[in-house]
FIMAR-33524 format. One record per residue (C-alpha): chain; y, z, x; residue number from 1. Coordinates in Angstrom, 3 decimals, padded with zeros to 6 digits. Layout:
BEGIN
{A {Y Z X} NUM}
...
This chain:
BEGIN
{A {000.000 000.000 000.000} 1}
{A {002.511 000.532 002.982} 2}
{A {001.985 -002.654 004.443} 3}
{A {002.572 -004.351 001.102} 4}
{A {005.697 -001.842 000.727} 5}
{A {006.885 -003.038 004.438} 6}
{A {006.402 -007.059 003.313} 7}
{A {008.371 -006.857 000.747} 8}
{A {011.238 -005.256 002.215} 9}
{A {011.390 -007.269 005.135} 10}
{A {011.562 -010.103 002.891} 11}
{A {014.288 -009.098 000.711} 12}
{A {016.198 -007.907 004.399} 13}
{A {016.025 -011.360 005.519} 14}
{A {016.568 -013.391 002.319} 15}
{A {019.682 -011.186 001.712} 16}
{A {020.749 -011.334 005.452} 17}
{A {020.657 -015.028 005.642} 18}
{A {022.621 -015.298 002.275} 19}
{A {024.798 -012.541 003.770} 20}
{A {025.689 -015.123 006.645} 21}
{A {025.617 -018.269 004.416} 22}
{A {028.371 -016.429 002.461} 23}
{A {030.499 -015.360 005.729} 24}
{A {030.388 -019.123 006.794} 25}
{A {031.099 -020.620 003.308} 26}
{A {034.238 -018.394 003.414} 27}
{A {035.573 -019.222 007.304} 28}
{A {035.112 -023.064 005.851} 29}
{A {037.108 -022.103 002.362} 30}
{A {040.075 -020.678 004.533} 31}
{A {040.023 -023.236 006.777} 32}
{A {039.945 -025.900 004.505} 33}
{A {042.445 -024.647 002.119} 34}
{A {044.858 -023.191 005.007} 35}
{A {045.013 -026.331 007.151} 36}
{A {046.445 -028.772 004.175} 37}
{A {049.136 -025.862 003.309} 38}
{A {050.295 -025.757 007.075} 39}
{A {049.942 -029.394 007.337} 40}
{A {052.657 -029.642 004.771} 41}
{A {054.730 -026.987 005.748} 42}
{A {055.084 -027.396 009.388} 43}
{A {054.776 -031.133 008.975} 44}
{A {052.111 -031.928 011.393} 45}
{A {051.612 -035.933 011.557} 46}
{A {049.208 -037.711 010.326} 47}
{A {047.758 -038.691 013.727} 48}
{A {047.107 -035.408 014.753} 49}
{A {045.715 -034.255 011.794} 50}
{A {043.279 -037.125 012.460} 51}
{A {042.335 -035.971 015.992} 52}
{A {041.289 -032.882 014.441} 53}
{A {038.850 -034.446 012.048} 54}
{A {037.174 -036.377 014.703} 55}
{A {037.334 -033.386 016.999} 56}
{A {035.777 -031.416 014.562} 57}
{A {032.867 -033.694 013.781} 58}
{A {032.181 -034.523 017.518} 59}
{A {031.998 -030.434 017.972} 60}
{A {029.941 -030.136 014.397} 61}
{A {026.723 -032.340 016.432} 62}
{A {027.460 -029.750 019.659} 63}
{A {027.010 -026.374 017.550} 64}
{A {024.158 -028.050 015.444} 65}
{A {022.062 -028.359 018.551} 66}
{A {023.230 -025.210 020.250} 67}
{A {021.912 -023.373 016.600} 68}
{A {018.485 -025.124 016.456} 69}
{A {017.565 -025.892 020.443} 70}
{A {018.242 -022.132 020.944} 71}
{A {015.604 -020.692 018.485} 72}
{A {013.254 -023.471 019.747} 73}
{A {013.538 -022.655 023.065} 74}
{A {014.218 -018.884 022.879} 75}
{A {012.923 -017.908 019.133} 76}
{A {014.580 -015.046 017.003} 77}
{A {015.092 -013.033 020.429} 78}
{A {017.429 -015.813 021.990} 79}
{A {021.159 -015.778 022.293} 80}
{A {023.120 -014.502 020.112} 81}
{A {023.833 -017.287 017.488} 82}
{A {026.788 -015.772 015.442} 83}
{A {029.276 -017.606 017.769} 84}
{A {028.060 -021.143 017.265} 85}
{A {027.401 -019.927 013.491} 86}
{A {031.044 -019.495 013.248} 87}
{A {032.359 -022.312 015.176} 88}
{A {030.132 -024.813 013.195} 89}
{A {031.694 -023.110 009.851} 90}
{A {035.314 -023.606 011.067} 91}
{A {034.903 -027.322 012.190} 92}
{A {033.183 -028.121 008.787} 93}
{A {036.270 -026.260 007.031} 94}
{A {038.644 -029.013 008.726} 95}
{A {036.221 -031.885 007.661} 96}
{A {036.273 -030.407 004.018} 97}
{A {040.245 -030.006 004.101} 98}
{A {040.477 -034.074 003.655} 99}
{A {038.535 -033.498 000.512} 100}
{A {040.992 -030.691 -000.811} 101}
{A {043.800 -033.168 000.779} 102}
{A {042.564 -036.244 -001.189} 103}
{A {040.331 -034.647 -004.070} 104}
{A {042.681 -032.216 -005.879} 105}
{A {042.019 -028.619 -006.817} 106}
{A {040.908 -029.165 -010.236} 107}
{A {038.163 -031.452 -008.947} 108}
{A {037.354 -028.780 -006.241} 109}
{A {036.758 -025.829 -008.414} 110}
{A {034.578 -027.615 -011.028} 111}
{A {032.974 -028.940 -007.979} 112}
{A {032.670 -025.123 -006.429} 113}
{A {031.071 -024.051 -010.038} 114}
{A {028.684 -027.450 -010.797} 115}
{A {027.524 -026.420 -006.375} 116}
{A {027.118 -022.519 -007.681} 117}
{A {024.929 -023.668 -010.414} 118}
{A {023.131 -026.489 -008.550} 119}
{A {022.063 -024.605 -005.562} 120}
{A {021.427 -021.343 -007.459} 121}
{A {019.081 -022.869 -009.629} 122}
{A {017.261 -024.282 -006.851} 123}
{A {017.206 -020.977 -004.761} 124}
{A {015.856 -019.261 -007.648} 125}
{A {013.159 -021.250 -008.316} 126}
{A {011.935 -020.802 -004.429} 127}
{A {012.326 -017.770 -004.452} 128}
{A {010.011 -016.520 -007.243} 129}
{A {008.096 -019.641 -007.610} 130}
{A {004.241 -018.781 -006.711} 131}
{A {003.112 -022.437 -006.013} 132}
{A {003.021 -023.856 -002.352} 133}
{A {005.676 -026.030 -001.740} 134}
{A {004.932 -027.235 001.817} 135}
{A {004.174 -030.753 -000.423} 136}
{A {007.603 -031.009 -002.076} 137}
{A {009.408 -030.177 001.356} 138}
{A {007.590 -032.883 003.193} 139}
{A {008.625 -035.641 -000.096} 140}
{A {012.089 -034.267 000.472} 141}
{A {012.156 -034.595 003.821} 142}
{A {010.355 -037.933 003.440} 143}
{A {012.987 -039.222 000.953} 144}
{A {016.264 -038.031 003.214} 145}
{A {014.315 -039.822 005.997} 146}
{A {014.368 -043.012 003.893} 147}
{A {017.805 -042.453 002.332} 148}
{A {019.078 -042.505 005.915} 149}
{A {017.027 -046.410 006.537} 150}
{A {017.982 -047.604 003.545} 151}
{A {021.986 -046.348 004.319} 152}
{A {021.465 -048.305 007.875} 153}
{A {020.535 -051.254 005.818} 154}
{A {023.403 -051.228 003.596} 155}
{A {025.619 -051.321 006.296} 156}
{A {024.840 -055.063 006.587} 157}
{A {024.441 -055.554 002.499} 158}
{A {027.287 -053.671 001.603} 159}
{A {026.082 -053.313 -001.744} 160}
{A {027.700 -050.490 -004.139} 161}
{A {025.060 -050.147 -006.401} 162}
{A {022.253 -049.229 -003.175} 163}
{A {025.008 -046.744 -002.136} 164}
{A {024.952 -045.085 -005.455} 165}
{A {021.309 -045.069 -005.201} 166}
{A {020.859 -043.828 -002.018} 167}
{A {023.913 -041.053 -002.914} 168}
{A {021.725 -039.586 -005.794} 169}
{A {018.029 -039.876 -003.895} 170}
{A {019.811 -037.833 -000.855} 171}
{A {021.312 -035.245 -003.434} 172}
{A {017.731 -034.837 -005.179} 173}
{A {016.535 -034.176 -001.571} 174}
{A {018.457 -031.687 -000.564} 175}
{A {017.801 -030.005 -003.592} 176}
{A {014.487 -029.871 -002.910} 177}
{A {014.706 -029.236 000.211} 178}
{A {017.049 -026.079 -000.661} 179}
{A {014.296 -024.517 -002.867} 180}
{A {011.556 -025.139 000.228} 181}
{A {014.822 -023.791 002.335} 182}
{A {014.327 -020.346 000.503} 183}
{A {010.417 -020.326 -000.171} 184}
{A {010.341 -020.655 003.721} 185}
{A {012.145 -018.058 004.463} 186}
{A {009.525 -015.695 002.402} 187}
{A {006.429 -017.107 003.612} 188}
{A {008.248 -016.107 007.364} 189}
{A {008.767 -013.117 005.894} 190}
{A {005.447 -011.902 004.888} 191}
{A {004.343 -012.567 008.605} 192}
{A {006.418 -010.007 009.892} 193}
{A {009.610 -012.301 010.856} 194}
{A {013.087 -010.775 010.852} 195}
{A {015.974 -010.456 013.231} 196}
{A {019.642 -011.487 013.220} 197}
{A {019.076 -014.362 014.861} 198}
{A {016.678 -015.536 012.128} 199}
{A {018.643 -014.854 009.311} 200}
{A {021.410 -016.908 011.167} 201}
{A {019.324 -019.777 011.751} 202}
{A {018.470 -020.021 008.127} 203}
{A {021.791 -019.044 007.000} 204}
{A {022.954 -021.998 008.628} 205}
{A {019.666 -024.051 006.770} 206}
{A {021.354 -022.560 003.707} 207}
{A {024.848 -023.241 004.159} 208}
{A {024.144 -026.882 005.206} 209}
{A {022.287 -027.664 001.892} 210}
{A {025.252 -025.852 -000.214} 211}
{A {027.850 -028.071 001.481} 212}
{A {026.169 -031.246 000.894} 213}
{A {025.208 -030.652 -002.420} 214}
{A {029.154 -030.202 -002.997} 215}
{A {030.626 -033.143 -001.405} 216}
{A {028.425 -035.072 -003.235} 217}
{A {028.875 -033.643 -006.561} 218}
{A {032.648 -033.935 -005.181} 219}
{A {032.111 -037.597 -004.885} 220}
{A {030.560 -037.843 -008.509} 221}
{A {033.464 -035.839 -010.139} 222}
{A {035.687 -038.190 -008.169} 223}
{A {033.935 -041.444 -009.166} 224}
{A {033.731 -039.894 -012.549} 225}
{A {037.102 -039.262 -013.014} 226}
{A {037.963 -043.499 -012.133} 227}
């Protein structure tokens, strides 16, 4: 009975670490990207350097990715500290998001920020108290995104808007998926004895990628929408 005891609150201490992270890195990016538009305007910072920034920040996005992930390949849950890149990746994807704010509108944002809430809740949910195995779905999700990214590759030569909305939607459904194998994942770790800060960061960050994709593309559907 203690061992069962001990499972289950190492999993809920790492499920609620991770979304304790996911949440501190969802709100550097919200400050970022809603206090770099209001000084852009105020102190009147041209357009051109605004622009650096963005492809600054997505140059440095690729760097902190692969600091995250090589370091708990290479080192596990007991390598370096991984709060730092954490951070930095948050704050770079805060000035990428601030062109949304800067082009989308605030109205758009916050149902966006709600319809995202819903979306990825759902999804979290239903790995998280599913009982079913669903090592199958995350390898069709993965397996999709894979051929999402071919078929985006190809329709840089087509140029076709009706295979970018398809490929748009087939990505989102991914990452859906992949959010609810995102959480189940973390249990099954869980229940082997796996916990750490470093852990909960890496799959914070797991976390926090699949929320911010699943709102810039329900950002780009409230957008189209609204056309």
């Amino acid at each position: 009975m203690y061992e069962t005891y001990s499972s289950v609150e190492t999993e809920k201490s790492l499920l609620s670490r991770a979304f304790g992270w996911m949440f501190a890195g969802l709100a550097i990016t919200a400050i970022v990207a809603i206090g770099l538009p209001f000084l852009l305007v105020n102190l009147s910072i041209p357009v051109d350097v605004y622009m650096t920034m963005v492809l600054v920040a997505s140059v440095a996005q690729i760097v902190f990715m692969l600091w995250i992930n090589f370091s708990v390949l290479r080192h596990g849950a007991a390598g370096r500290n991984l709060k730092l890149p954490f951070f930095l990746y948050a704050g770079t994807m805060g000035v990428l998001i601030s062109s949304i704010v800067l082009t989308a509108g605030y109205a758009i944002i916050g149902q966006a920020l709600g319809l995202t809430a819903l979306a990825f809740g759902s999804m979290a949910l239903y790995g998280r108290y599913t009982k079913s195995n669903l090592t199958g779905m995350g390898m069709l999700a993965v397996g999709a995104l894979v051929g999402s990214l071919v078929l985006m590759l190809f329709n840089l030569f087509m140029r076709s808007s009706q295979l970018n909305w398809v490929i748009s939607f087939v990505t989102f459904g991914a990452v859906m998926l992949i959010t609810a194998f995102d959480v189940w994942r973390i249990q099954r770790i869980s229940e082997n004895g796996g916990n750490g800060t470093n852990l909960a960061i890496f799959f914070a960050f797991q976390l926090y990628v699949d929320f911010i994709y699943i709102f810039v593309r329900i950002v780009q559907f409230l957008a189209y929408s609204r056309r």
